[in-house]
C-alpha positions, -999 to 999 in steps of 0.1 A, spaced: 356 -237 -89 359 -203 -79 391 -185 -65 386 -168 -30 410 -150 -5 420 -177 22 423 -205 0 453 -226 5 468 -246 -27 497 -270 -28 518 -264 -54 550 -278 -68 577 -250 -81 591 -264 -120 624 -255 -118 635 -265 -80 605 -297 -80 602 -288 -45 565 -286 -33 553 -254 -13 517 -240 0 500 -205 -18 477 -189 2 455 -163 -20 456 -129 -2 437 -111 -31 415 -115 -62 418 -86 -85 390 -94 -117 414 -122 -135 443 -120 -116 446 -136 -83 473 -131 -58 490 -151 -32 522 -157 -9 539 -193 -6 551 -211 25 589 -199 14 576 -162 12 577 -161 -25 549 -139 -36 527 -148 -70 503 -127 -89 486 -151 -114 460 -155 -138 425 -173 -120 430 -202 -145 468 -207 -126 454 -219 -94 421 -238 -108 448 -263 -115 464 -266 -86 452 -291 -55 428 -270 -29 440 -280 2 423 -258 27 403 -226 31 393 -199 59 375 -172 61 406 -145 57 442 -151 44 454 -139 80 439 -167 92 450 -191 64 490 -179 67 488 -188 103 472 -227 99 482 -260 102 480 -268 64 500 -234 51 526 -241 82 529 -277 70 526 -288 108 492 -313 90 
């Protein structure tokens, strides 16, 4: 699976176990980059979010940011 900009992945933080949305707002060669539903940002490795559940994906991260599924409102 490949890591694009407007994917939205559901993702469950290890120290507070409580579950939030990334949204991918850049690839940079390895190293993707997103925001969560809390406003955390996250610059990861690729291999990071390949293991995390895809839950949604548009065409920009504007777009994504602003949906249902990153909202939680779905």
């Amino acid at each position: 699976m490949t890591v694009k900009v407007g994917q939205i992945y559901s993702y469950v933080d290890d120290y507070s176990q409580i579950e939030c949305k990334i949204c991918v707002t850049f690839v940079l060669r390895f190293t993707a980059f997103g925001i969560s539903s809390s406003g955390v940002t996250y610059d990861e490795g690729i291999s990071f979010y390949e293991d995390l559940p895809l839950i949604a994906e548009y065409p920009t991260w504007q777009q994504a940011v602003n949906s249902p599924e990153f909202k939680g409102e779905k």
